[in-house]
N, C-alpha and C positions, 0 to 999 in steps of 0.2 A: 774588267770589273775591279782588279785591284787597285789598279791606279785611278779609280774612281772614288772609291773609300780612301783611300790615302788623302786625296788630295780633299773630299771633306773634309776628314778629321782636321789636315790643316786648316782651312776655312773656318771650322768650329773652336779650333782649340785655344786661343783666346778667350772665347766666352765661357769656356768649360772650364778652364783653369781659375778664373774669380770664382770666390766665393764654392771651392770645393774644401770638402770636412771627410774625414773617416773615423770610426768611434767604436769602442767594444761596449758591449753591457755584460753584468755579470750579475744573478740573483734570483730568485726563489719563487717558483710556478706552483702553485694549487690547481689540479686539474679536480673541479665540480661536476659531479657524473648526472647527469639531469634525469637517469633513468631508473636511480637506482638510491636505498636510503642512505647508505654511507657512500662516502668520498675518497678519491687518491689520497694519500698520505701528502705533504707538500717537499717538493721535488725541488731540481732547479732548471737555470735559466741562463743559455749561455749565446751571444751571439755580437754580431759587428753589421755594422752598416758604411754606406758610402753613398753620399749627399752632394746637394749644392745647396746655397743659400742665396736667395733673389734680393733685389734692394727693399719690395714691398714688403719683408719680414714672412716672408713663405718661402717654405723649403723642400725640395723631394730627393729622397733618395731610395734606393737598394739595402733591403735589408734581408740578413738569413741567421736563422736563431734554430737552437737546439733544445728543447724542450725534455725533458726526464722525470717522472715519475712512477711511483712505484704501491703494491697494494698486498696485501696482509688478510685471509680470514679465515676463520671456521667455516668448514660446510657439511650439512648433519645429512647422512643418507636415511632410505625408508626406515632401516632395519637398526637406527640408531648409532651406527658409528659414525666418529665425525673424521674429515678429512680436512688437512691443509689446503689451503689455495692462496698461492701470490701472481700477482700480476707484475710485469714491470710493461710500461710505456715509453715508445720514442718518437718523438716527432720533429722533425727538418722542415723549417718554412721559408718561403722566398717569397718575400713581400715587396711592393712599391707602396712607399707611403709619399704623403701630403701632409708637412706640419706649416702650422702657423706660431711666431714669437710674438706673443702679447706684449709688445714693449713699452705698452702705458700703464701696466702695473707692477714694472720692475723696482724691486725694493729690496738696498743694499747690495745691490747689482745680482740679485737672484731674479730670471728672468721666467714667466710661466709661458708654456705653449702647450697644444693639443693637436692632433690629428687623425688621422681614419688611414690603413692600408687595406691592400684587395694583394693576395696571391696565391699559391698552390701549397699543401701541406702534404709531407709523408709522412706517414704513421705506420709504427709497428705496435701489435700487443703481443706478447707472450706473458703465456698463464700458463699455470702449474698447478695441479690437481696431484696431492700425494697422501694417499691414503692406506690402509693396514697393507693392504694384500697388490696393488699396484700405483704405478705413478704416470697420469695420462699430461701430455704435454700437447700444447698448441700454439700457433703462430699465424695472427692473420696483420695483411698489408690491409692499408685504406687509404688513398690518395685522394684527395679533392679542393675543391675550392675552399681559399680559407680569408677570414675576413679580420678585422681589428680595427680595435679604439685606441689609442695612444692618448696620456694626458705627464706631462712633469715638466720640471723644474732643472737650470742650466743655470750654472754660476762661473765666471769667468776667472782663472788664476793667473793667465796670461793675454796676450796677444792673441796666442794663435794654441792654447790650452783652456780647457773648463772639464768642468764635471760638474755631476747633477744624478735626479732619480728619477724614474719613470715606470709609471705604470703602465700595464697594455690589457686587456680585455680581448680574447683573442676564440677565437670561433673556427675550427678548423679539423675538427675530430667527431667523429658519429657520438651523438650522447653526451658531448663535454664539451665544456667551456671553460676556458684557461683564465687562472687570474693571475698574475705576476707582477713582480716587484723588484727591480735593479737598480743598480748604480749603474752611472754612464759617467765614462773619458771620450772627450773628444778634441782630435786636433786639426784646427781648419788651417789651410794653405795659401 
C-alpha cells in the first residue's frame, strides 16, 4: 500500500506543484448571537490556508482558522442582586474552500474574487457566573458542521507575493454567525 501512494504522489506531483500558494490571515471576528439581544464583543481571527490555482481563474484549497471571542454582563437574580457573567468563545475550523478570481474587473492590479467553503467546527464556551456568595463555572464543547461565504480583494507585490483583505461569513456555532474581517499574505510557488 505504501508503494502505492508513493508512487501516486509521484504521478501527481507535477500537477500539484503548478500553481500551489500558502497564505496566513490575520483579523477581527464579530460573533452575532442570533438568539439573544446583545452580541460577542468583536474578537479576532487568526488562520493559514494551503491552495492551488487552476488556469480557469478558480482555486481550492485547505483552510484552518481560530476564531476568539469573548462576552461581558449583568445578571439580576429574583431576590435582586446582580451577578457578573463573562463568556469567552473558541472555535477551530477546517474548511475546503472553492474561490474564483474575477480577472475582468481587475483594477490597478487589485484583483476581486469570492467563494463558498463546507467543513467541521470545534467550539468551546466557557461562562462564568460570579456572584456575592458563589462563583458557578461552565464549559460546553459543540462540534458540527460548518459552512462559509468568502468575498476579497488580492493585490500582487511580487511574483510569487500579494496581499489583500477578506471577508468570510461563516456559520458554524449553535446560535451564531461569524462575521470577520482580515488581511491576507500570500506566497505562491
Amino acid at each position: 500500500m505504501k508503494k502505492l501512494i508513493t508512487l501516486g504522489m509521484l504521478f501527481f506531483m507535477p500537477v500539484l506543484s503548478a500553481g500551489q500558494y500558502v497564505g496566513v490571515n490575520l483579523g477581527m471576528n464579530n460573533g452575532v448571537l442570533t438568539n439573544q439581544s446583545h452580541n460577542d464583543k468583536v474578537g479576532f481571527k487568526l488562520g493559514g490556508n494551503y491552495g492551488w490555482k487552476f488556469d480557469s481563474n478558480f482555486r481550492a484549497e485547505a483552510e484552518i482558522n481560530y476564531r476568539e471571542n469573548h462576552q461581558k454582563a449583568d445578571k439580576s437574580s429574583e431576590n435582586g442582586a446582580v451577578a457578573k457573567k463573562s463568556t469567552e468563545k473558541y472555535s477551530l475550523t477546517y474548511m475546503a474552500n472553492v474561490l474564483y478570481d474575477v480577472q475582468n474587473l481587475q483594477t490597478y492590479g487589485i484583483v476581486p474574487y469570492f467563494g463558498v467553503g463546507i467543513g467541521y467546527a470545534q467550539n468551546t464556551e466557557k461562562s462564568k457566573v460570579k456572584g456575592v456568595a458563589a462563583t458557578k463555572q461552565d464549559k460546553v464543547r459543540d462540534n458540527r458542521l460548518a459552512y462559509q461565504g468568502i468575498v476579497g480583494v488580492k493585490m500582487p507585490i511580487n511574483e510569487t507575493l500579494s496581499v489583500g483583505a477578506e471577508y468570510h461569513y461563516h456559520a458554524g456555532k449553535a446560535h451564531t454567525k461569524d462575521h470577520s474581517l482580515a488581511m491576507t499574505v500570500v506566497r505562491s510557488f
